[in-house]
C-alpha positions in Angstrom: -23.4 47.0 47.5 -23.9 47.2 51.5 -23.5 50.2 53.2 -21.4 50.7 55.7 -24.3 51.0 58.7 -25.5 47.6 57.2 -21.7 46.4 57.3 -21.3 47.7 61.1 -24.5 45.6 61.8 -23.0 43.1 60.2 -20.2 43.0 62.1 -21.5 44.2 65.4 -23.7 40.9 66.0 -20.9 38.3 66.3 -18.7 40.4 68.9 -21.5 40.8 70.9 -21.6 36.8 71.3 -17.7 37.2 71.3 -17.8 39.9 74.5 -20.5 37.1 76.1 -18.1 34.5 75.7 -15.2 36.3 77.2 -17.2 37.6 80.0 -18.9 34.3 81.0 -15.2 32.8 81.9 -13.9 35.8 83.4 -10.6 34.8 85.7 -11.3 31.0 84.8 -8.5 30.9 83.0 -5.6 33.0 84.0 -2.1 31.6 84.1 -3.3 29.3 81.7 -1.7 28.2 78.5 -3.7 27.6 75.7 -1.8 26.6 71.9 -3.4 27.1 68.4 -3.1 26.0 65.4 -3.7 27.3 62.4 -2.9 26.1 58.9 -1.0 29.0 57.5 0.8 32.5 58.1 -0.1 33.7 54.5 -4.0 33.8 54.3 -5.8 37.1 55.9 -8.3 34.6 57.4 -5.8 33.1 60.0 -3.9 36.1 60.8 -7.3 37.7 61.8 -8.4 34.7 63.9 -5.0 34.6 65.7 -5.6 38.6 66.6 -9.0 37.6 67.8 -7.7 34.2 69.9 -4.6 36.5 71.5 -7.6 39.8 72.2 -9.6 37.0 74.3 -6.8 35.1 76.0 -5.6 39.0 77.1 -9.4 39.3 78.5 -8.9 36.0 80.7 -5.7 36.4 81.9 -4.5 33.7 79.6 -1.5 32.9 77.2 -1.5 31.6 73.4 1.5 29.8 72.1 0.7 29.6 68.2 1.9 26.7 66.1 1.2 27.2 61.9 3.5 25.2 59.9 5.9 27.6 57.8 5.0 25.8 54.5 1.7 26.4 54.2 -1.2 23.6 55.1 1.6 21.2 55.9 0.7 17.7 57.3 4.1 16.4 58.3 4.7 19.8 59.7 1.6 19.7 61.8 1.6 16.1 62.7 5.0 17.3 64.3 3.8 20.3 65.5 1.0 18.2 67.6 4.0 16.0 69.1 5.8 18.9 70.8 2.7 20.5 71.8 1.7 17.1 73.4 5.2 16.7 75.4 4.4 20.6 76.6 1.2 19.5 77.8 -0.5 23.7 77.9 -3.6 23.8 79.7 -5.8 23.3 76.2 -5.6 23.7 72.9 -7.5 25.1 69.8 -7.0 23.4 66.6 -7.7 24.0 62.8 -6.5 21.2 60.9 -4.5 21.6 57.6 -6.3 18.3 56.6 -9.3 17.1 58.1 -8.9 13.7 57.2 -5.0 13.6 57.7 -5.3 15.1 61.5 -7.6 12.7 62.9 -4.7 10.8 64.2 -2.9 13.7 65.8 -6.0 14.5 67.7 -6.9 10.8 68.8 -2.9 11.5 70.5 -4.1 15.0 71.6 -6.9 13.1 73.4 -5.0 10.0 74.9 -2.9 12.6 76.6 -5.7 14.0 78.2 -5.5 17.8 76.8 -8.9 19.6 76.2 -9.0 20.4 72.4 -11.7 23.0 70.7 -11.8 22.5 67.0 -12.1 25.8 64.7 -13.2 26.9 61.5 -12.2 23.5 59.6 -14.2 20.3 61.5 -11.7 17.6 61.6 -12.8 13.8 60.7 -11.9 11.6 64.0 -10.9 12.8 67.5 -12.9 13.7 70.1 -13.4 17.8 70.8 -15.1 20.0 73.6 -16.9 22.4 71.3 -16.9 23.6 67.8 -16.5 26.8 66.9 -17.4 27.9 62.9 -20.2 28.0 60.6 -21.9 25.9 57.6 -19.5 26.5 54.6 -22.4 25.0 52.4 -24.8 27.7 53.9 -22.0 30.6 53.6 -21.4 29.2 50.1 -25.2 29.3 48.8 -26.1 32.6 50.8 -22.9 34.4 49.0 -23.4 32.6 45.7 -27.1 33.8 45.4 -26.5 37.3 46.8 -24.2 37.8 43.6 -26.2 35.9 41.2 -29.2 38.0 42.2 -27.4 41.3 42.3 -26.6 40.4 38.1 -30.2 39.2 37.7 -29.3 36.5 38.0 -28.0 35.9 34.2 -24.5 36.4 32.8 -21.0 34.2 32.8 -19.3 33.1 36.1 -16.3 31.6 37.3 -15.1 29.8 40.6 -12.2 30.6 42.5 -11.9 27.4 44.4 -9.8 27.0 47.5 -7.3 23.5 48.2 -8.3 20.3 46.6 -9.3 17.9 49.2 -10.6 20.6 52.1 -13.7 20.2 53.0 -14.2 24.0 53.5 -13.8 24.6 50.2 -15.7 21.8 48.8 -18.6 22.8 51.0 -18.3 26.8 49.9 -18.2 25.6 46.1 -20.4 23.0 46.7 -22.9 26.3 47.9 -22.0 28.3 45.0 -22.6 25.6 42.5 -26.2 25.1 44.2 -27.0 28.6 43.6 -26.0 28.7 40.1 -28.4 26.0 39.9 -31.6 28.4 41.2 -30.8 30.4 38.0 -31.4 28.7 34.7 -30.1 32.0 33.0 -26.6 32.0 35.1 -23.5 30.3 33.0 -20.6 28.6 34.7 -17.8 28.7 32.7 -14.8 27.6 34.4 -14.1 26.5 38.3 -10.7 26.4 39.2 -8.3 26.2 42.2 -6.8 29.6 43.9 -5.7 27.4 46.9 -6.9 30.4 49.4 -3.7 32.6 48.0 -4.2 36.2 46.7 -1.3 35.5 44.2 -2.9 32.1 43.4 -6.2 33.7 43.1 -4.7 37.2 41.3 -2.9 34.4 38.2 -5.7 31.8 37.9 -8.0 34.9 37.4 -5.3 36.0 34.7 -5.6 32.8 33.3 -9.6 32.7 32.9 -9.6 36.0 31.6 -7.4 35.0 28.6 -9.9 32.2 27.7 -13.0 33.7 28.7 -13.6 37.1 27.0 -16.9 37.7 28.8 -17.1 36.9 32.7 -19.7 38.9 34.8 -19.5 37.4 38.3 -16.5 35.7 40.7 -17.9 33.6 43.4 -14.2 33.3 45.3 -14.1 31.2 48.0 -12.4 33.4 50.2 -11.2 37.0 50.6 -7.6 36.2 49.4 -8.9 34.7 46.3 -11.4 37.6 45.8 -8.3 40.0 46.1 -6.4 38.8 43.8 -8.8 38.6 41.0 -9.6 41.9 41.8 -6.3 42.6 41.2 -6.1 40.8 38.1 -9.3 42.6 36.7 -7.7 46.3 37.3 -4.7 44.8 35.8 -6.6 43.9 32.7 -9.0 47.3 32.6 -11.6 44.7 32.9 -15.2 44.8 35.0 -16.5 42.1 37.1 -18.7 41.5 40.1 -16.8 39.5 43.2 -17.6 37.7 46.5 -15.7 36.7 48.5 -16.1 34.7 52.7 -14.1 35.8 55.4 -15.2 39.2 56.3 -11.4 40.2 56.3 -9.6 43.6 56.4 -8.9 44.0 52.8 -12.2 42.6 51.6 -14.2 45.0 53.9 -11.3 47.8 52.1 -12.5 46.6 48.6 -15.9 46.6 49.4 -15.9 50.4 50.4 -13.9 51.0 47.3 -16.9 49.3 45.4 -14.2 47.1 43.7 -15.7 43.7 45.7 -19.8 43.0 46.2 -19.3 41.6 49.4 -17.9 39.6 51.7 -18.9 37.0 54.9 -19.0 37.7 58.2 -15.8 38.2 60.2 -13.3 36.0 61.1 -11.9 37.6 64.2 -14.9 36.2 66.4 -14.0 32.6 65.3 -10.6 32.5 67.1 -12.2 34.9 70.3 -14.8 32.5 70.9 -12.2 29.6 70.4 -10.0 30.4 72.9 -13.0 31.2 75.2 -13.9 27.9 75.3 -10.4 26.4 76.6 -10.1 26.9 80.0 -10.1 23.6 82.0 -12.6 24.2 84.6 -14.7 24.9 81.7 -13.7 22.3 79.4 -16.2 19.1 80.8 -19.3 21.6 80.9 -21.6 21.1 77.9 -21.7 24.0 75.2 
C-alpha cells in the first residue's frame, strides 16, 4: 500500500500544473460566465471536479453555472440542458458528455452558436472543442490493473466492477484491466460485471459475486464509487480482498489510509480546475 508522502507526491504534481493554469489567465476572465456540465450529482468523481471548476473560476474572477441532469447520465435531460444553455449564450462552456456518441449533436449546436466549448474527462464523438482536458482511460486502466495484479503476484481470482454499458471511459478502463490480466498467465478472471459508477451498484453486484464466487483475491473497480461499495460489501461479508479503484477521490484516499482499498488514480479535482482554465474567450482561439 502507498504511503502517505508517496500519496502527497502523488497528488502534489497535478495542482502544480493546475496553479500554472490558473495563473497563466489571471484577470482574463473576470465577469465571465462559464457553464458545466457534468453527467451526475451522485458519483464522488463529478462532485470533486465541480469543487475544482468553482476553486479556479474564484481565481479568475469568473462565474460557473452547473447543469447535471437530476436522473443520472440522462440524454434527453442534457440534450435540453444544451438548449437553454445555448439561448443564455455564457461566455464558454465546459462539457462532459453523458453519452459520447449521443452528444455529438448538442455540441455541433453548441458550435453553430458560436460558444467556446472545452471537453472534460469523457471525449465526445463529433463537435468541434478548444482543448481537452483528461487522461488515457486505457493507460489508467492497465497501470491500475497491473499495480494490483503485481501486488497478489500476480496469481489468484479477480473480478471487474465495470462502469455504464456503452461509455467509452469505462470500456477503455476495463479494456486496461482486461490487458493486464493478460500479462499474467497465473491471474483468473472470473466474472466482469456492471456497477454503473454507483457505490450502491458497486456495494450489491459485489454481494452478488461473492455468493457465486467463494474465492475472489482482487477487484479491479473502475472507479472509486464502485471500489467503495465493494469494500462495503466485503466488511459486510467478514470477507478479504484486494481493491483498486480511478478517481483519486476523498473516500478512496480515506480507504486507502484505512488499508481497506490498494489504491486509487490520480485526483479528479485538477480535471475540472484546468477545465475551466481554459474557457475564457480571449483565450479560447490560442492553441493549447
Amino acid at each position: 500500500m502507498p504511503s502517505i508522502p508517496q500519496l502527497s507526491r502523488a497528488f502534489a504534481a497535478p495542482l502544480l500544473v493546475l496553479a500554472g493554469c490558473a495563473a497563466s489567465f489571471g484577470a482574463a476572465a473576470e465577469g465571465e460566465k462559464i457553464a458545466f456540465f457534468t453527467k451526475n450529482q451522485t458519483n464522488p468523481f463529478f462532485q470533486s471536479v465541480r469543487l475544482g471548476a468553482d476553486s479556479a473560476a474564484r481565481q479568475m474572477g469568473a462565474s460557473v453555472q452547473h447543469y447535471v441532469p437530476t436522473k443520472p447520465d440522462s440524454i434527453p435531460e442534457q440534450l435540453a440542458q444544451i438548449d437553454d444553455v445555448i439561448i443564455r449564450k455564457p461566455s464558454a462552456i465546459v462539457f462532459t458528455p453523458v453519452d459520447y456518441k449521443a452528444m455529438g449533436a448538442g455540441v455541433s449546436k453548441i458550435n453553430a452558436a458560436g460558444i467556446p466549448v472545452v471537453n472534460v474527462t469523457d471525449k465526445t464523438e463529433g463537435g468541434k472543442f478548444v482543448a481537452f482536458v483528461g487522461a488515457s482511460d486505457h493507460e489508467l486502466g492497465l497501470v491500475t490493473g497491473r499495480y494490483l495484479l503485481q501486488a497478489l503476484g500476480g496469481k489468484g481470482n479477480f473480478v471487474i466492477l465495470e462502469g455504464v454499458k456503452g461509455s467509452l471511459v469505462s470500456a477503455d478502463r476495463v479494456r486496461g484491466f482486461n490487458d493486464a490480466l493478460k500479462e499474467f498467465p497465473a491471474a483468473r478472471l472470473v466474472a466482469s460485471q456492471p456497477g454503473n459508477m454507483q457505490r450502491m451498484q458497486g456495494l450489491q453486484v459485489m454481494e452478488n459475486l461473492m455468493q457465486s464466487h467463494p474465492q475472489i483475491d482482487g477487484v479491479l473497480a473502475a472507479n472509486d464509487a464502485m471500489a467503495t461499495g465493494a469494500v462495503e460489501a466485503l466488511e459486510g461479508a467478514n470477507r478479504k480482498a484486494q481493491i483498486v479503484g480511478i478517481n483519486g477521490t476523498k473516500e478512496a484516499v480515506a480507504a486507502i489510509t484505512a488499508a481497506s482499498s490498494r489504491a486509487a488514480s490520480p485526483p479528479c479535482w485538477p480535471s475540472g480546475s484546468c477545465a475551466s482554465s481554459r474557457c475564457p474567450r480571449r483565450w479560447c482561439s490560442r492553441p493549447v
